[in-house]
C-alpha positions as CSV (number, residue, x, y, z in Angstrom):
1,X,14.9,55.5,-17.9
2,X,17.7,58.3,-18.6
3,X,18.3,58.5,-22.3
4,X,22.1,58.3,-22.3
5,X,22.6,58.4,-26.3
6,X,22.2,62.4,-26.1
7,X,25.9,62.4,-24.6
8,X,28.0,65.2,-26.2
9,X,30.4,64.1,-28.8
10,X,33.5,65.2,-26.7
11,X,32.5,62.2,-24.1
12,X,36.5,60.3,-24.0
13,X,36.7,56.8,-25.6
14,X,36.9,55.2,-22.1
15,X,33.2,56.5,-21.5
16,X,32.1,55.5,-23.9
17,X,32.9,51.9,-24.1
18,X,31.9,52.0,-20.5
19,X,28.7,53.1,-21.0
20,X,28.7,50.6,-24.4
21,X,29.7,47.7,-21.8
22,X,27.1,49.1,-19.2
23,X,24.2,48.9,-22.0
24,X,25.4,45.7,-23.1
25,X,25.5,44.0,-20.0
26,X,22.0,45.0,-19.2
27,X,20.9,43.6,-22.1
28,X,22.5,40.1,-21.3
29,X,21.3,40.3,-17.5
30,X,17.5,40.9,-19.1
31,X,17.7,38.2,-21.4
32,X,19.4,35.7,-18.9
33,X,16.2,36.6,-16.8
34,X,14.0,36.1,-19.6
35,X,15.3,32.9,-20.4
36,X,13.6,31.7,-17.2
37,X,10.2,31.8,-18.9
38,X,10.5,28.8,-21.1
39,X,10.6,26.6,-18.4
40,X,8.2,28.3,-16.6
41,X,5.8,27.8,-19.1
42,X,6.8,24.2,-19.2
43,X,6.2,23.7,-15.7
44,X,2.7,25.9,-15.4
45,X,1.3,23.9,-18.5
46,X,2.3,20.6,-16.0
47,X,1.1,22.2,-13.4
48,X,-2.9,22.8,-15.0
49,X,-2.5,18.9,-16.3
50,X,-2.2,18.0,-12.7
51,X,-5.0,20.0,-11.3
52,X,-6.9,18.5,-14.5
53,X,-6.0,15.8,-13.1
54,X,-6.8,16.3,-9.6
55,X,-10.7,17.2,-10.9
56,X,-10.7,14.0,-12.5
57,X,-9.8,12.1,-9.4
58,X,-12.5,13.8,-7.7
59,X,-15.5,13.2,-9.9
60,X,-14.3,9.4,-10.1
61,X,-14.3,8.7,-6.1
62,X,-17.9,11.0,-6.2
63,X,-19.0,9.1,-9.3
64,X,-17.6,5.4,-7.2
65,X,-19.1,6.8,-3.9
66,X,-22.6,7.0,-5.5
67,X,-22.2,3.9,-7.3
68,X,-21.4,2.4,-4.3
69,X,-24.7,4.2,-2.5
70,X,-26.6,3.1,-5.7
71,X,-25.4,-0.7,-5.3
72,X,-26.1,-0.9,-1.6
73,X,-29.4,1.2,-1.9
74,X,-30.6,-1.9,-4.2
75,X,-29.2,-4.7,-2.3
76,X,-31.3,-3.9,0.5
77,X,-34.2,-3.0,-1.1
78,X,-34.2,-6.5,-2.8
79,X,-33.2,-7.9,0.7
80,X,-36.5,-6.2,2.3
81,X,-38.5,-7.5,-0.5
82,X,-37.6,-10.6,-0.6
83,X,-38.5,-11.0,3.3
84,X,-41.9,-9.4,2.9
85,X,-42.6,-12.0,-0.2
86,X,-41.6,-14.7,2.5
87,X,-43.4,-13.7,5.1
88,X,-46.5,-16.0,3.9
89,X,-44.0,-18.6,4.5
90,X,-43.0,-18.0,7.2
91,X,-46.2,-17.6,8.6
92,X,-46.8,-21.2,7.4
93,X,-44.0,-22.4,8.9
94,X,-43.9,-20.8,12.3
95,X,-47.2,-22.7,12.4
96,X,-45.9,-26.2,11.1
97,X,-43.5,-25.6,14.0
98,X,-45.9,-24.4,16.9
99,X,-47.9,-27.1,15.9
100,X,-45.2,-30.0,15.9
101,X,-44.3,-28.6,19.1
102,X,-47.5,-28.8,20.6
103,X,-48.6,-32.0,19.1
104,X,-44.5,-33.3,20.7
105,X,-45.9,-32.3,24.4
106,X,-49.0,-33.5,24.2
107,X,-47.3,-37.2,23.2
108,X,-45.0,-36.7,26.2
109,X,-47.7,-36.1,28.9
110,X,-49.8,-39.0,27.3
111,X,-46.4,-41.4,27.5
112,X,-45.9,-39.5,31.0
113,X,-48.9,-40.6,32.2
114,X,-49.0,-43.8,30.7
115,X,-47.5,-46.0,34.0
116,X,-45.3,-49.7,33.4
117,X,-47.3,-52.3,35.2
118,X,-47.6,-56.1,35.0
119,X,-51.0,-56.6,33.5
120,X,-50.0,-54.4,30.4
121,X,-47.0,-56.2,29.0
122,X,-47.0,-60.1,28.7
123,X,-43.9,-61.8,30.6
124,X,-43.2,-58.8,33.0
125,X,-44.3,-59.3,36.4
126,X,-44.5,-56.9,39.3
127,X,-40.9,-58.0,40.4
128,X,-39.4,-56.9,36.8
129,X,-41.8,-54.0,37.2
130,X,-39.8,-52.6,40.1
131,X,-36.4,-54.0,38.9
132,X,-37.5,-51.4,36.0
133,X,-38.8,-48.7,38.3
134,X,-35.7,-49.0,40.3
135,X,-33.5,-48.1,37.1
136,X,-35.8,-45.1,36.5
137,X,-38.1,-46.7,33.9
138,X,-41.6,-46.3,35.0
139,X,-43.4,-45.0,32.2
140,X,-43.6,-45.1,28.3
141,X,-42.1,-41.9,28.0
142,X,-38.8,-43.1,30.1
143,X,-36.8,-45.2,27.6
144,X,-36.8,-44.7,23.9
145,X,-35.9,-48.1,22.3
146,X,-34.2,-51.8,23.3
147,X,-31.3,-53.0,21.9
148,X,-28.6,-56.0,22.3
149,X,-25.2,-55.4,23.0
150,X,-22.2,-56.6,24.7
151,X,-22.0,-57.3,28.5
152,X,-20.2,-54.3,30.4
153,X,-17.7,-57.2,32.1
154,X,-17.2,-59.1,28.7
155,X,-18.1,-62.1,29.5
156,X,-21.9,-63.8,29.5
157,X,-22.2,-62.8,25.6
158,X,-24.8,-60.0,24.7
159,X,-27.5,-58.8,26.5
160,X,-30.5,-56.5,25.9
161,X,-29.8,-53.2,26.7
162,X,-33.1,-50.3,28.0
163,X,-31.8,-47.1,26.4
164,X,-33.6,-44.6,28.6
165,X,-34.8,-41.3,27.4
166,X,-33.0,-39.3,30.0
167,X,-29.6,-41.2,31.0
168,X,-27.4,-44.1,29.8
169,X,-28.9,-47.2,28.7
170,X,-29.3,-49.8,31.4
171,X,-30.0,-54.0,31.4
172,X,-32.4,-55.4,34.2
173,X,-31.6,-59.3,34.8
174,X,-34.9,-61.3,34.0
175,X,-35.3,-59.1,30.6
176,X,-34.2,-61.0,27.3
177,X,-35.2,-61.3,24.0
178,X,-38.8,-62.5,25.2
179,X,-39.6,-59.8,27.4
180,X,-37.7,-56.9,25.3
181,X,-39.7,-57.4,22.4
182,X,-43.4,-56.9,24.1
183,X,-41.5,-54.3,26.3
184,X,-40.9,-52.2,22.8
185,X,-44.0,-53.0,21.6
186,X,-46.0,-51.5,24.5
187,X,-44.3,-48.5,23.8
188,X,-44.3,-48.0,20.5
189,X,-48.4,-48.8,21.1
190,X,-48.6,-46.4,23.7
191,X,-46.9,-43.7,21.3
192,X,-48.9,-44.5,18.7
193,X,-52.4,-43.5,20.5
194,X,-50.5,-40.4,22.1
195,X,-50.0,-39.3,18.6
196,X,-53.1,-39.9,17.5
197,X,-55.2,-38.2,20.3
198,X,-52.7,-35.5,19.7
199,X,-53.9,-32.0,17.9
200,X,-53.9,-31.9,14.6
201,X,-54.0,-27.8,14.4
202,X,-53.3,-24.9,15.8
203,X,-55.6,-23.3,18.6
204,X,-57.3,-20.5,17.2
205,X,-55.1,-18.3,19.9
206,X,-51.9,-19.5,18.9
207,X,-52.8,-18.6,15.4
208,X,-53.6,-15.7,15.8
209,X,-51.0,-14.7,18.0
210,X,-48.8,-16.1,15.2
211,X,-50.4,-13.8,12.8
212,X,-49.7,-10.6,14.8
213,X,-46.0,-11.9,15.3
214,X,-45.9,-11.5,11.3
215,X,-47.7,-8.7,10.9
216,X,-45.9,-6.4,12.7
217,X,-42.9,-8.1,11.2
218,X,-44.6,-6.8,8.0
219,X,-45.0,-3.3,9.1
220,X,-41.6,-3.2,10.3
221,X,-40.5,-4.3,7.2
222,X,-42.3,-1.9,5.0
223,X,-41.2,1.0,7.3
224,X,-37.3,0.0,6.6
225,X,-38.3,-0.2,2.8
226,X,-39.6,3.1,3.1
227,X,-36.4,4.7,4.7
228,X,-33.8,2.7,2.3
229,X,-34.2,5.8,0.2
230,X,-34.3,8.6,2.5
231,X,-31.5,7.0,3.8
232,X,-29.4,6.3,0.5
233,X,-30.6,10.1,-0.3
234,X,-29.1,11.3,2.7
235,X,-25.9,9.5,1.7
236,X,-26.0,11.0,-1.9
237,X,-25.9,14.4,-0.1
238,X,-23.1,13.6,2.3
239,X,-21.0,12.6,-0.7
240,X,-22.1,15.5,-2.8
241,X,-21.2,17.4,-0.2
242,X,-17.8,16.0,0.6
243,X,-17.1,16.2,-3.4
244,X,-18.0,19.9,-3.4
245,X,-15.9,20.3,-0.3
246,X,-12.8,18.8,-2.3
247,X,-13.8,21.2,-5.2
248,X,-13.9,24.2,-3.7
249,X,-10.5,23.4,-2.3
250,X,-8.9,22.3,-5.7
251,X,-10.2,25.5,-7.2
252,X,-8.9,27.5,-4.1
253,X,-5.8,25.9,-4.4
254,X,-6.0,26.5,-8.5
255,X,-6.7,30.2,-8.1
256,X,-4.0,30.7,-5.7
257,X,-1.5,29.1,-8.2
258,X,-3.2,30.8,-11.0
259,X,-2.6,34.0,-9.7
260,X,0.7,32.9,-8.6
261,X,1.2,32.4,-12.3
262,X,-0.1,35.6,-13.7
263,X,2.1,37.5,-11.4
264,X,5.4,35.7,-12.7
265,X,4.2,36.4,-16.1
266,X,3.7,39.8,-15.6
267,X,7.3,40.0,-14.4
268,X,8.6,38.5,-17.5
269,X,6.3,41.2,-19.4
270,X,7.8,43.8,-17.9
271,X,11.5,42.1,-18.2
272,X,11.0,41.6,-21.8
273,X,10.0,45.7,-22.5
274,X,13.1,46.5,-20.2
275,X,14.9,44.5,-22.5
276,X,13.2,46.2,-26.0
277,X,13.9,49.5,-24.8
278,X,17.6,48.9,-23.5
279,X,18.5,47.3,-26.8
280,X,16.6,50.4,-28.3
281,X,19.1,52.5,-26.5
282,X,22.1,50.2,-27.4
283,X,21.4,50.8,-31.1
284,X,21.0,54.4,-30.9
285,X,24.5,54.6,-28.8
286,X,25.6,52.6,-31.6
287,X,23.9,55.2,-34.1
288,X,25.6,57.6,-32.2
289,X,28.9,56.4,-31.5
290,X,29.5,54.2,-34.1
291,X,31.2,50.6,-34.0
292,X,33.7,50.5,-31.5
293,X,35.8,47.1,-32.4
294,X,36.0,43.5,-32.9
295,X,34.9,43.1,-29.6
296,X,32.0,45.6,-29.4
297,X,30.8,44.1,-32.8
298,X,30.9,40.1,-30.7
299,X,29.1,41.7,-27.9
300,X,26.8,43.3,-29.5
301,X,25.6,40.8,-31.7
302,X,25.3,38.1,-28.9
303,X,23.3,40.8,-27.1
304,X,20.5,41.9,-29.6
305,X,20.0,38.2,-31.2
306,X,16.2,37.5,-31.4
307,X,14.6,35.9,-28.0
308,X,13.4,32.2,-28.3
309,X,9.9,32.2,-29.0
310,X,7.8,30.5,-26.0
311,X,4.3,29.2,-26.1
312,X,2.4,31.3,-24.1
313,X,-0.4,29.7,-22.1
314,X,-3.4,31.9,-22.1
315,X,-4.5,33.1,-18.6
316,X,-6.4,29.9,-17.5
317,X,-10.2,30.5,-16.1
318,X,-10.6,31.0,-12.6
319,X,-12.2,27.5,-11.3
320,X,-15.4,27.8,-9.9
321,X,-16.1,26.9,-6.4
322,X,-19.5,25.0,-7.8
323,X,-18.4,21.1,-8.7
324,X,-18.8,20.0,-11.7
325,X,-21.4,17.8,-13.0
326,X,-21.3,14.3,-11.4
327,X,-22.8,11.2,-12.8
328,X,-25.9,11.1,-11.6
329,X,-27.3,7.7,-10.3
330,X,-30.5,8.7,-8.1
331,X,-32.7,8.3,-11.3
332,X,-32.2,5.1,-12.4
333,X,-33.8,2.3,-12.4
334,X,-33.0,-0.1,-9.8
335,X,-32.1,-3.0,-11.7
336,X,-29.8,-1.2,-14.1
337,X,-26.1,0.6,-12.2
338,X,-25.5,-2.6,-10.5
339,X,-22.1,-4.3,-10.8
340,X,-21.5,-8.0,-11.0
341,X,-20.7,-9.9,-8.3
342,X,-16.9,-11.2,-7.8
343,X,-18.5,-14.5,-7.5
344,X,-18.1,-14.6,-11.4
345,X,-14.3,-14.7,-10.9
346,X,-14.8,-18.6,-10.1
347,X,-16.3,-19.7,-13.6
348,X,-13.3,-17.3,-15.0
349,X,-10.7,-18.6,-13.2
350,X,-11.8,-22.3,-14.0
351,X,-12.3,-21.7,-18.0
352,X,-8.9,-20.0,-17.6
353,X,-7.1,-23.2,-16.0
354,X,-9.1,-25.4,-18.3
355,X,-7.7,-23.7,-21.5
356,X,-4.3,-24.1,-20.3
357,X,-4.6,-27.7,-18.4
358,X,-7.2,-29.1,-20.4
359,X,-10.1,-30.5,-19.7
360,X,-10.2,-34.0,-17.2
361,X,-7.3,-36.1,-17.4
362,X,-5.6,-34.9,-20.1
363,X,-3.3,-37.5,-20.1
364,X,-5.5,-40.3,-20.8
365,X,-8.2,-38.1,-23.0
366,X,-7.7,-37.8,-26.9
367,X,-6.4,-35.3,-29.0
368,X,-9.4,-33.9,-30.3
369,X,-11.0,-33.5,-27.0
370,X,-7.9,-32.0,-25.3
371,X,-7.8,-29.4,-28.6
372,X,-12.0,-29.0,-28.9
373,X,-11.9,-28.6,-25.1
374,X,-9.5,-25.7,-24.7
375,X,-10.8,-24.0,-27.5
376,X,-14.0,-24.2,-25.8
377,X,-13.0,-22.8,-22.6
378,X,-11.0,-20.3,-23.8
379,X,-13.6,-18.8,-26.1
380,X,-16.5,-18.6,-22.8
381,X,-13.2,-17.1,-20.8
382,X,-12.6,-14.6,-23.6
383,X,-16.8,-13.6,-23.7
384,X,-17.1,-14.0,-19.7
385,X,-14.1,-11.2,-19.6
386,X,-15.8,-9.0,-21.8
387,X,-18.3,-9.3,-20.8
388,X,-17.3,-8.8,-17.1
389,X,-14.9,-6.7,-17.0
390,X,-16.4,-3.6,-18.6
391,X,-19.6,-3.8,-16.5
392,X,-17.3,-3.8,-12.9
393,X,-17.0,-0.1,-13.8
394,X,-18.6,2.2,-12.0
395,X,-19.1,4.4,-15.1
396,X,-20.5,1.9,-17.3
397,X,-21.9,-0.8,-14.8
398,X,-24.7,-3.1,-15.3
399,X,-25.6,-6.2,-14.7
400,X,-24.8,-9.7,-17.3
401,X,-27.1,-10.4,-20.0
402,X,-29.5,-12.9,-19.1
403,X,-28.4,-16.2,-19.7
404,X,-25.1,-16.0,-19.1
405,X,-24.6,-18.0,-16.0
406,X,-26.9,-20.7,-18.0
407,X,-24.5,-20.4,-20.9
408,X,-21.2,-21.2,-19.0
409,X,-23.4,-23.9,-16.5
410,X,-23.9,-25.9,-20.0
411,X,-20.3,-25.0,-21.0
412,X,-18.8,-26.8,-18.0
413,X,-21.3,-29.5,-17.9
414,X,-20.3,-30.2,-21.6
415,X,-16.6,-30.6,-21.2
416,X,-17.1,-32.7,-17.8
417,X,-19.6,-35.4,-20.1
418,X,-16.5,-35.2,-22.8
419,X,-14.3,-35.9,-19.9
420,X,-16.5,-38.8,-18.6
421,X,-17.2,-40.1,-22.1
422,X,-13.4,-40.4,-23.1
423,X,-12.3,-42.4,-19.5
424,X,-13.7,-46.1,-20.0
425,X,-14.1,-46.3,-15.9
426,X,-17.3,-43.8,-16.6
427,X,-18.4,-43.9,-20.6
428,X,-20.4,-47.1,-20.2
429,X,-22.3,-45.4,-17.2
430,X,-25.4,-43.3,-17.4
431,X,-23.5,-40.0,-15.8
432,X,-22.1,-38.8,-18.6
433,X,-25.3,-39.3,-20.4
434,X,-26.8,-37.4,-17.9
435,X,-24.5,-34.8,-17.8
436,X,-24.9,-34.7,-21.9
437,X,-28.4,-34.1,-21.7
438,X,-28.3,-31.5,-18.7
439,X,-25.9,-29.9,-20.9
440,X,-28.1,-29.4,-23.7
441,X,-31.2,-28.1,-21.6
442,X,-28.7,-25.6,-20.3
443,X,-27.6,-24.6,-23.2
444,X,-30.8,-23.7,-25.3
445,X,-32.7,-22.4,-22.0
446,X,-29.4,-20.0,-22.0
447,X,-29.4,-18.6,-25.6
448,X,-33.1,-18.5,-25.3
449,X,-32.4,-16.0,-22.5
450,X,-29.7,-14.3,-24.1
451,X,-32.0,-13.8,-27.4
452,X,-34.9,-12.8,-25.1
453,X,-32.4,-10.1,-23.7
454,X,-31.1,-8.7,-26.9
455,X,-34.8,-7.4,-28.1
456,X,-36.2,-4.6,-27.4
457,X,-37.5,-3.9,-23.8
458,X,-35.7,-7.7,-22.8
459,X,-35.0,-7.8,-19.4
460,X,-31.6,-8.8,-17.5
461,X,-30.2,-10.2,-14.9
């Protein structure tokens, strides 16, 4: 910059105040610039609480995302295990059933081939016999039962009605009361010796077929154990990598505004040395020329007052593309990380409208049961949300202490016996009594648990 305070002392007046004015207004034109950087500051200190922000967001979807891996990872697991425990049972059953199915057709091809004629069944002749045969009834395995009912015209009174296996139920004239009742009882004879000539186990084929049918049900199920991991690893990786995807464009983002930044505040650092070194020259023309008026003086002083001080933000680091450290939920246990069910929101919404409602009719119940019973439910609403509510969290989830459920089962059951106990229609029954008692059992099986789950090493559920 030219050093214009070495002018000669002949310069005229008007030249000087010019070049007076010319120095002043510089000064002002710096400082109007300069007066930019408060705000600036303002907004780049807003602008790192957002990107701080923006980290934050993405380590809690990563940290939900794995949560939610974690969660399904251990449904499934239990899931599978639960069906390979069963599959004893269900071995035993798939056999009850082969069996009962076998045992059911071999009592249909004994009634099948046990033929309606006239010598088997007292008062039925071989005219009724082909009266019968005629309406498709030939066998024992062709009708099911007889029963009396009303004639299809209305008129006559009742009649006994053949229901036949396969069809409607028809009536044969010549079969009454007399002839229906040894009619049923031949059937129901011959499926009684079908039954009993029937098997009473499995072949040793059908067996073992059934055995290879659960076995490789077995293996299959032990092979999809196996991959639940590999596949909930494989979906920790995805996520991860998504999450350092995000990262690396937040920090790319960040180090583009960053720079951004730095380049602004350069400018101001080079406005505000501009501005030191023309009000340096504006006090040596002053030194040189000397006060030039009322006016200069007013100018002057407006122009070299002191500069605002700003806070500074100190050049912030430049993110790195790696993310930061996640919570990591691949070494936990399995039984630990996972969230209560919403299921609980039932037992919390009904405490919640019995402390407000009451408990039964609270019309017709007393005063110390409608006071005792909302007190009641609002102190297991009060434990159930805090209990609740922290461990839906994916940072700090868990399941309930054992013995909860126990806890508010006997809590409910409790306030129903009150109920019961203070409406006459019910106190002099035994439900309340009942309910009384169940209560109780409930309640000391539940802080049994909880105790049990507040040592050392106690398990829950």
């Amino acid at each position: 910059m030219t050093d214009r305070t070495t002018l000669p002392r002949e310069t005229s007046p008007a030249e000087t105040r010019a070049e007076r004015r010319r120095l002043v207004e510089s000064v002002r034109a710096r400082r109007r610039l300069l007066a930019e950087r408060g705000p600036f500051e303002v907004a780049d200190r807003r602008r790192l609480d957002r990107e701080a922000r923006a980290r934050d967001r993405a380590e809690a979807r990563h940290g939900k995302e794995l949560q939610r891996i974690h969660e399904k990872q251990v449904r499934h697991e239990r899931s599978l295990t639960r069906s390979l425990d069963g599959l004893d049972g269900k071995r035993e059953s798939r056999e009850r059933k082969a069996l009962a199915v076998l045992r059911r057709e071999s009592v249909e091809r004994a009634l099948q081939g046990t033929r309606l004629t006239a010598s088997q069944v007292n008062g039925i002749g071989n005219g009724l016999v082909r009266d019968l045969a005629a309406q498709g009834v030939r066998t024992a395995a062709d009708f099911q039962r007889v029963s009396w009912g009303k004639a299809p015209n209305g008129k006559g009174g009742e009649i006994l009605y053949i229901h036949r296996t396969r069809g409607r139920k028809v009536h044969v004239n010549g079969i009454g009361e007399h002839r229906g009742r040894p009619l049923a009882e031949w059937q129901r004879q011959a499926r009684a010796r079908a039954e009993a000539r029937a098997p009473q186990e499995l072949p040793a084929d059908q067996r073992h077929r059934i055995a290879e049918i659960i076995e490789e049900e077995r293996v299959r199920l032990q092979a999809e154990l196996e991959e639940v991991p590999r596949t909930a690893e494989t979906a920790r990786a995805e996520a991860r990598q998504r999450y350092e995807e995000e990262v690396e464009r937040l920090a790319a983002t960040e180090r583009e505004a960053a720079d951004e930044a730095a380049r602004r505040r350069a400018e101001f650092d080079r406005m505000a040395e501009d501005l030191l070194a023309l009000q340096a020259e504006l006090g040596a023309h002053v030194d040189l020329f000397g006060d030039l008026g009322l006016r200069d003086r007013h100018a002057r002083s407006r122009a070299l007052r002191p500069l605002p001080a700003v806070a500074v933000i100190p050049a912030p680091r430049t993110p790195e593309p790696a993310p930061r450290p996640a919570v990591d939920l691949t070494k936990r246990d399995t039984t630990p990380g996972v969230r209560p069910s919403l299921g609980w929101l039932v037992p919390i919404c009904f405490f919640g409208l019995t402390a407000v409602l009451g408990p039964g009719d609270d019309a017709a119940a007393p005063l110390w049961l409608r006071i005792t019973g909302r007190l009641a439910a609002l102190a297991v609403l009060a434990e159930l949300l805090r209990l609740w509510i922290p461990r839906r969290r994916w940072r700090t989830a868990s399941p309930l202490p054992s013995g909860t459920g126990l806890l508010a089962t006997a809590v409910f059951l409790g306030l129903s016996s009150a109920s019961m106990f203070a409406d006459p229609e019910y106190a002099a029954g035994g439900a309340p009594w009942a309910l009384a008692v169940g209560s109780v059992v409930l309640l000391v099986g539940g802080a049994a648990c909880r105790a049990g789950s507040g040592k050392p090493g106690g398990a829950s559920d």
